[in-house]
C-alpha positions in Angstrom: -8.3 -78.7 -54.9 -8.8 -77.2 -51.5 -12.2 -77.1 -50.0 -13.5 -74.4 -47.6 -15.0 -74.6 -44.2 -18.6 -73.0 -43.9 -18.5 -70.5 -41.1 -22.0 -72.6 -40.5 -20.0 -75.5 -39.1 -18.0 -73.4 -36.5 -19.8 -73.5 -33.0 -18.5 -72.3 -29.6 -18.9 -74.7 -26.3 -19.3 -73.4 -22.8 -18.5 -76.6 -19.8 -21.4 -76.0 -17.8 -22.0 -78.8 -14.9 -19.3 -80.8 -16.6 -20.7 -81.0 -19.9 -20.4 -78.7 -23.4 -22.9 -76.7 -24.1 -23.2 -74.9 -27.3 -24.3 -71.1 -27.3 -27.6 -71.0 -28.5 -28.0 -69.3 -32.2 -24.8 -67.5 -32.6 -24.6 -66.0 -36.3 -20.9 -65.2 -36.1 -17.8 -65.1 -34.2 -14.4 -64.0 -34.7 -11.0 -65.7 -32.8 -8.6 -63.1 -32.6 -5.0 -63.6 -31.6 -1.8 -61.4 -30.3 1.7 -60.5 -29.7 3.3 -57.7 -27.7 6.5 -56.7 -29.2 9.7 -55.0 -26.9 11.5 -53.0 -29.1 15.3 -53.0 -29.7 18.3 -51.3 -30.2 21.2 -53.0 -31.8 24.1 -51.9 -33.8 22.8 -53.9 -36.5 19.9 -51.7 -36.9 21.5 -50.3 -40.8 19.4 -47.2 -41.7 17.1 -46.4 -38.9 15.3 -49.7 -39.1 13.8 -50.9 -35.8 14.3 -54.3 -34.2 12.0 -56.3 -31.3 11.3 -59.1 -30.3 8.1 -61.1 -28.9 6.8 -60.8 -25.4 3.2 -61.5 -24.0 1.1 -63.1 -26.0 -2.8 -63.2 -25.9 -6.1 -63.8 -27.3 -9.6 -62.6 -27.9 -12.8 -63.4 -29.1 -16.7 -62.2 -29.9 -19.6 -63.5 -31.1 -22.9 -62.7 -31.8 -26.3 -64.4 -32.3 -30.1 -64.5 -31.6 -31.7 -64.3 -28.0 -33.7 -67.2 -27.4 -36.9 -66.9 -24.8 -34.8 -69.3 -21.6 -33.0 -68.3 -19.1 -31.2 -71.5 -18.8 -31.0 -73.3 -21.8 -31.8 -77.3 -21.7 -29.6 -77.8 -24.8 -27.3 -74.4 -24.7 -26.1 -72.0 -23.2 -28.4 -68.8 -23.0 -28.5 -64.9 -23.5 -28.9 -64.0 -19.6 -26.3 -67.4 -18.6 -23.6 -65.0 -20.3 -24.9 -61.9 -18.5 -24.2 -63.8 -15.3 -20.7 -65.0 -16.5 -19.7 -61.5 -16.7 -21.5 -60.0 -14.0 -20.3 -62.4 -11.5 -16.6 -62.5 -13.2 -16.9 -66.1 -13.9 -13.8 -68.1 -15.4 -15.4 -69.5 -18.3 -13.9 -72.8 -19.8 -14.7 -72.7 -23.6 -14.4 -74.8 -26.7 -14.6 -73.9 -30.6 -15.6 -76.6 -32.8 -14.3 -76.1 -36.7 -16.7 -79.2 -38.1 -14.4 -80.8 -38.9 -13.4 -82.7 -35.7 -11.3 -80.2 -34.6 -11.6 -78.3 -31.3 -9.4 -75.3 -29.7 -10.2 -75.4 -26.0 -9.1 -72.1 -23.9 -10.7 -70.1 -20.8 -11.3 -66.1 -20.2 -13.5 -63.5 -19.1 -16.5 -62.1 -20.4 -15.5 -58.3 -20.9 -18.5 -57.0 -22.9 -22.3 -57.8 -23.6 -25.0 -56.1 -25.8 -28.6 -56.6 -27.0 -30.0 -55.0 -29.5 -34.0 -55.0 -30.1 -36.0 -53.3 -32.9 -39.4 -53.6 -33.6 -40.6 -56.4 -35.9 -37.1 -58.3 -35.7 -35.4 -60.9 -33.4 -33.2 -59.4 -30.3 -29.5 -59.6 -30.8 -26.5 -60.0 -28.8 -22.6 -59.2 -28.9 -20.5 -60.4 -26.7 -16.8 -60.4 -26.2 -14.0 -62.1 -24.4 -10.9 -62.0 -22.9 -8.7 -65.1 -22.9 -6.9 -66.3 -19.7 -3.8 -68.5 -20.5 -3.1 -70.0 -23.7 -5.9 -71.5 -26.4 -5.1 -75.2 -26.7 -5.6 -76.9 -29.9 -5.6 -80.1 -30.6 -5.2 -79.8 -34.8 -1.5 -79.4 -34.3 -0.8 -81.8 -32.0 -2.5 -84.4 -34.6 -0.9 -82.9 -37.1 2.7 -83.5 -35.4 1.6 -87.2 -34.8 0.0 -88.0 -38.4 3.3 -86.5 -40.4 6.1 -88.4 -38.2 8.8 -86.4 -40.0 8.7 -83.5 -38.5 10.6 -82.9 -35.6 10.1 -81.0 -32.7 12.6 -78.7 -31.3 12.3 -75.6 -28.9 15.4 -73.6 -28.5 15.3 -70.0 -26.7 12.1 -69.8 -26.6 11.9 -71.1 -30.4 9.7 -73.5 -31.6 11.5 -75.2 -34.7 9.5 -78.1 -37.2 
């Protein structure tokens, strides 16, 4: 029987002086990846249906959590240390943790940020993010070395297992 993974046991790293911080009290995040199609016109298209293929690919993110009163955190990464990621149109290097030893390493931009405060109740934040480059992660590149039967092959552009 399968087990689940808590969304608890997900955190998000930002390198910051050459070491991972997490950011401090996120409450969720979404990972969010895509492909732009090119479409195509064949003769093999039989009645009317439409063909493409893959082009660009890319990725996004967002998360969101609870403002905590530093500017710099000691232990994490801070509210207003994102607000000067984006304002400054910093490169940020990032790093999502699954708990379970896992990580998926990537960089991007900082396209978005919001706080929310109402009275009697913690200040929030959104933020969201643009990814530069591809997401590296290191679960399938274990996975190809743990199950030695699979092979490897990449032909036009096609990755085969």
């Amino acid at each position: 029987m399968s087990e689940f993974i808590n969304g608890t046991d997900r955190l998000i790293y930002i390198l910051r002086d050459a070491a991972w911080f997490p950011i401090g009290c996120l409450s969720g995040d979404t990972f969010s990846e895509s492909m732009e199609m090119l479409g195509t016109t064949t003769r093999d298209n039989p009645n009317g249906w439409t063909t493409s293929r893959p082009t660009n690919q890319s990725y996004s993110m967002s998360f969101n959590g609870l403002m905590f009163n530093e500017y710099i955190g000691e232990a994490k990464i801070s509210y207003y240390e994102l607000v000067v990621y984006k304002r400054y149109k910093q490169l940020v290097s990032w790093r999502m943790d699954d708990g379970l030893g896992a990580y998926t390493y990537g960089q991007g931009y900082i396209t978005s940020l919001s706080n929310s405060a109402n009275i009697d109740e913690y200040i929030t934040f959104d933020c969201s993010m643009v990814g530069f480059g591809e997401p590296i992660n290191e679960e399938l590149a274990r996975l190809l070395q743990e199950i030695g039967n699979f092979v490897l092959l990449e032909t036009n552009g096609k990755i085969i297992l």
